[in-house]
C-alpha positions in Angstrom: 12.8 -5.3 -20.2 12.8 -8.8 -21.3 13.1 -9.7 -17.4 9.8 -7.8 -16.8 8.3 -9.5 -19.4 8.6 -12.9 -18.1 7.2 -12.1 -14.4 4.1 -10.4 -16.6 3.9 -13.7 -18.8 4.0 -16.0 -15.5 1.7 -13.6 -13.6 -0.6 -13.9 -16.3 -0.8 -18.0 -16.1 -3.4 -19.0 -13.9 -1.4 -21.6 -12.4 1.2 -19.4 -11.4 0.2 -15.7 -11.2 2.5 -14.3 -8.2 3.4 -17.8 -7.0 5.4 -18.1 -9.9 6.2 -14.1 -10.7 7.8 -12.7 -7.7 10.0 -15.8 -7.7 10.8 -15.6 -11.0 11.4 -11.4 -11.2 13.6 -12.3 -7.7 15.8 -15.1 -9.7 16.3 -13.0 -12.4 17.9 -10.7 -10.2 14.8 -7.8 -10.5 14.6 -5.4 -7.5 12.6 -6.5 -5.1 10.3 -3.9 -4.7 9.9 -3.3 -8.8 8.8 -7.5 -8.5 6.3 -6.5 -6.3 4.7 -4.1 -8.0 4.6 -5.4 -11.4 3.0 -8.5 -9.8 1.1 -6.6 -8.1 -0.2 -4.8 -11.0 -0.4 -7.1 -13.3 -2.7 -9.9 -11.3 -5.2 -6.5 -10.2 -5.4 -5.9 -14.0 -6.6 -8.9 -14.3 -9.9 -8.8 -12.7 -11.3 -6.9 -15.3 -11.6 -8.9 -18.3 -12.4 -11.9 -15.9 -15.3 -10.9 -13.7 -16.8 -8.6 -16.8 -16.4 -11.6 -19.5 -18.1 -14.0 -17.0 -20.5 -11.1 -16.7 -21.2 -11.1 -19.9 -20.1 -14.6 -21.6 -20.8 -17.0 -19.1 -25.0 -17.5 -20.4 -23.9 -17.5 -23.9 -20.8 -19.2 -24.4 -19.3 -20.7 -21.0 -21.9 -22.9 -19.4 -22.0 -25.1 -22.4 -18.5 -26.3 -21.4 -18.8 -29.2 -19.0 -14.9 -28.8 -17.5 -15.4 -25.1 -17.0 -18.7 -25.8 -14.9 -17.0 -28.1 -12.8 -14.1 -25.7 -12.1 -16.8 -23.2 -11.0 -18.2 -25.9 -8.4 -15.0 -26.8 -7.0 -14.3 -22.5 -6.8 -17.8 -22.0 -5.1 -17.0 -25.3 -2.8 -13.5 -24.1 -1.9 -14.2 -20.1 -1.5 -17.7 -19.8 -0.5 -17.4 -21.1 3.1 -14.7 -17.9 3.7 -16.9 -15.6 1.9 -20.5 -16.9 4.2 -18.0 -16.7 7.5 -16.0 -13.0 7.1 -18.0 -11.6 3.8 -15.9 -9.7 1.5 -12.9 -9.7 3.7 -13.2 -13.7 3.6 -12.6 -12.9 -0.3 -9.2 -11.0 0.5 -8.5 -14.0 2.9 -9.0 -16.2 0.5 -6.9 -14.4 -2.3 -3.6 -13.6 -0.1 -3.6 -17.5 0.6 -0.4 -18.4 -1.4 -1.0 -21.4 -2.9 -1.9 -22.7 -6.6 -5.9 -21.5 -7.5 -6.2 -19.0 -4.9 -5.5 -16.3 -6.5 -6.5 -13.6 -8.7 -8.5 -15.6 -11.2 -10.1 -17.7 -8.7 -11.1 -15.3 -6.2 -12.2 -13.1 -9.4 -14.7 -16.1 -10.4 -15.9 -16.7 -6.7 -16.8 -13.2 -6.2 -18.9 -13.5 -9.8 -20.4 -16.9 -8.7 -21.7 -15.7 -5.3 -22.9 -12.4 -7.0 -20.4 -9.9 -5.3 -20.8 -6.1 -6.3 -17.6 -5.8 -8.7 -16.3 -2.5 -6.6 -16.1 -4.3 -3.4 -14.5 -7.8 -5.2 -11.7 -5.0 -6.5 -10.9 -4.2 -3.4 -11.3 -7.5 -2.3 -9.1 -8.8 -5.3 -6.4 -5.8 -4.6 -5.9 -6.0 -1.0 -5.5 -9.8 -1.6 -3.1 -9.8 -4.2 -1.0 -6.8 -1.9 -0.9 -9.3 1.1 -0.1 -12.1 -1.0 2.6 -10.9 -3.2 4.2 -9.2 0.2 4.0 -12.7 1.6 5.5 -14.6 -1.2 8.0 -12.0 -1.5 9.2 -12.0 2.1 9.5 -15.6 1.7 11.1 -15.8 -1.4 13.6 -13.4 0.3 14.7 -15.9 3.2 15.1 -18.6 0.7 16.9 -17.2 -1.4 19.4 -15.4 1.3 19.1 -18.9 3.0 20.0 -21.7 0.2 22.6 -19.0 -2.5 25.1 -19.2 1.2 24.8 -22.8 0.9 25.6 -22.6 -3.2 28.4 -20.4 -3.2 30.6 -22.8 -0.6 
């Protein structure tokens, strides 16, 4: 259980979400497929509290904060142009990208910032996150088969 725990504690950094988790879950000798699906779940949950606490937050509290407004430029600068070009699929595109602030949280804020209905950024968000954790996981696979040969000789 402690295992699990760590891939829900890296999933849950915004740095790292399923970047880091499958990885991780994978290196500490989790099935694969278990890996997969708590990453999986965990970075969907997340959309939630995110998109509804911008929502609701963001007037009040949020756009005071000078660093926080300039991470939302640099989202709408580096997301909108696949959301104008492919709509809400350019949101899933966007999301299974594996690389650091592509993910969950950032595609979660995009879809807030260009005003997306919330149903169709969850589907958005989910089919993302699938095709991104199944990539990272396949690839995390051949390394792992590929460089533990090279250890063990």
């Amino acid at each position: 259980m402690d295992k699990i725990f760590l891939v829900i504690l890296a999933n849950l950094l915004p740095v790292s979400e399923q970047l880091g988790g499958i990885p991780l879950g994978l290196s500490l000798g989790l099935d694969p497929l278990t890996t997969l699906f708590v990453s999986l779940l965990v970075n969907v949950s997340l959309f939630f509290p995110v998109y509804f606490a911008l929502k609701f937050f963001y007037t009040a509290f949020l756009s005071k904060i000078k660093i926080f407004n300039l991470y939302l430029r640099r989202v709408w600068k580096k997301g909108k142009p696949y959301v104008d070009k492919y709509g809400v699929i350019g949101l899933t595109l966007f999301i299974c990208l594996p690389s650091p602030l592509t993910g969950t949280y950032t595609g979660t804020i995009l879809a807030w910032l260009l005003g997306l209905d919330w149903k169709k950024a969850f589907l958005a968000i989910f089919l993302g996150s699938l095709i991104g954790g199944v990539i990272i996981l396949s690839s995390a696979l051949g390394f792992l088969r590929i460089v533990f040969p090279v250890i063990k000789k």
